[in-house]
N, C-alpha and C positions, 0 to 999 in steps of 0.2 A: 459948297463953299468951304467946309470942312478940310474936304480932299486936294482942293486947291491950295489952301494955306498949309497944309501938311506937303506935302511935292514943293511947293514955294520956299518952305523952312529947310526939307532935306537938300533944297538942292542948294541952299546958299550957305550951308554949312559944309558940304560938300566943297563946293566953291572959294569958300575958306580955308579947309583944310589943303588942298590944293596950291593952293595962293602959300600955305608956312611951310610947306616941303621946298617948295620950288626957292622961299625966300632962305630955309635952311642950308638949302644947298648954295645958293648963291654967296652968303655968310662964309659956309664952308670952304669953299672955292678961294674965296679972298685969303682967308687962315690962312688955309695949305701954301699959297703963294708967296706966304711972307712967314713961310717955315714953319706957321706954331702949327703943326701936328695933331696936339693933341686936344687944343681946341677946334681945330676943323672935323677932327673925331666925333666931339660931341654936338657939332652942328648936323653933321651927317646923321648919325643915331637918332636926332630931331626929328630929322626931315621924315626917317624911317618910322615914328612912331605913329606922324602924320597920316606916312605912305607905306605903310609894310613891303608892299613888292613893288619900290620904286629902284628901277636897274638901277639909277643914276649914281643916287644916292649909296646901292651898295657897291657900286664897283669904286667909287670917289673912298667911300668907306675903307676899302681894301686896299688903297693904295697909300691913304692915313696909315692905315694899322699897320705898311710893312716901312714908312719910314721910318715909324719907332719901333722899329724890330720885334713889333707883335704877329711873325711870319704862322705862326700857326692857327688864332684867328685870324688872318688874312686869305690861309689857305679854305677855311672851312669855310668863305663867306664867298672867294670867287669858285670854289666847287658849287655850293650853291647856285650864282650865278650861274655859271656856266652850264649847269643841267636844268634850269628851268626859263633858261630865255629862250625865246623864237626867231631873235634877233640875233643872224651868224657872226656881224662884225662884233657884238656883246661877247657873245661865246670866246670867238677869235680872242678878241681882247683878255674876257678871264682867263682861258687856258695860260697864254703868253705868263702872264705876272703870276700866274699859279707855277710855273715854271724858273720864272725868275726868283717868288720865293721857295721853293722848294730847291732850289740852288746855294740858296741863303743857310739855310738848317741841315747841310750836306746827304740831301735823299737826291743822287742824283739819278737812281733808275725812276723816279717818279716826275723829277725833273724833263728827262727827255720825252715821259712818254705826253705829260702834259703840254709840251712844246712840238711833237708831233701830233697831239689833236688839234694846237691853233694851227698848224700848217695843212690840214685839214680841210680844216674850213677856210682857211685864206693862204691860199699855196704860193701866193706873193709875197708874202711878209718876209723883208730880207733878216732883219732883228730876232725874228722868231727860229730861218734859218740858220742866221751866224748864231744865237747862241743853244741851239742845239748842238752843231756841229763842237761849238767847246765843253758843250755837256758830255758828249761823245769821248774826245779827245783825254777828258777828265778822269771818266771813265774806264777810259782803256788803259789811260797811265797807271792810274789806281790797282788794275788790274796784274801790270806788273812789278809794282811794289809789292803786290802780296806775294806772287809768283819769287821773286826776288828774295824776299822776309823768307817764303818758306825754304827757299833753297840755302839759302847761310842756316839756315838751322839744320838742316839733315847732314849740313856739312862740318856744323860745328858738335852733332851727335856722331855722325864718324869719327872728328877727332878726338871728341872723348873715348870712345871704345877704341878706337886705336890705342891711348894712353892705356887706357885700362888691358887690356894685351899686353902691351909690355912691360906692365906693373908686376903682370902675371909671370911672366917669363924671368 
């Protein structure tokens, strides 16, 4: 009898807890939609205390944390996701916004490669593809500003040692 009220008690606490993830998240969801951010944040963190490894609630979590431009927990939290779900479209999805923040805080080698692991797992994703391709694009450009930067200065170290030559002379 003992045994029975013990399994009867864990599972309806169980059951409850269940019940204020799901209700956290539901909270949450409404927040985000009417912008406040920062309270859908903490309806998410609810849900999670409930649910520790609830995807839902962290991926919902991570996409809180990067409208208020908290891009670096956001990265650490769809990394997470994204290495411990089993769920590809989850994954898919973390890489993706792990990409787009990581676009946000200008890492764009980390950028691309996180947007080619969601293309990866989901080789459809045209969003995943158009903004790699600008990660790319970004990229290369960047490449020859440096290229550029470096070559006005060897040109404007010539022209000093030119001056200085003729100072000599």
């Amino acid at each position: 009898m003992k045994a029975v009220l013990i399994i009867v008690t864990v599972f309806f606490s169980l059951l409850a807890n269940g019940q204020n993830a799901t209700e956290s998240i539901l909270k949450g969801n409404k927040l985000y939609q009417q912008s406040q951010f920062d309270l859908a944040e903490a309806e998410y963190r609810k849900a999670l205390e409930y649910e520790p490894n609830n995807e839902k609630a962290k991926y919902n979590l991570a996409n809180a944390l990067q409208k208020q431009s908290k891009y670096d927990d956001a990265i650490k939290l769809l990394d997470d996701l994204a290495g411990n779900s089993r769920d590809h479209s989850i994954k898919a999805a973390a890489y993706y916004n792990q990409g787009v923040a990581y676009t946000k805080v200008k890492d764009l080698d980390a950028s691309i490669e996180s947007y080619k692991k969601a293309l990866r797992l989901n080789p459809g994703d045209k969003e995943a593809r158009e903004n790699l391709e600008k990660a790319l694009l970004q990229k290369k450009n960047q490449r020859s500003q440096q290229k550029k930067s470096q070559s006005s200065m060897s040109q404007k170290e010539a022209q000093q040692k030119l001056d200085m030559l003729n100072q000599k002379e």
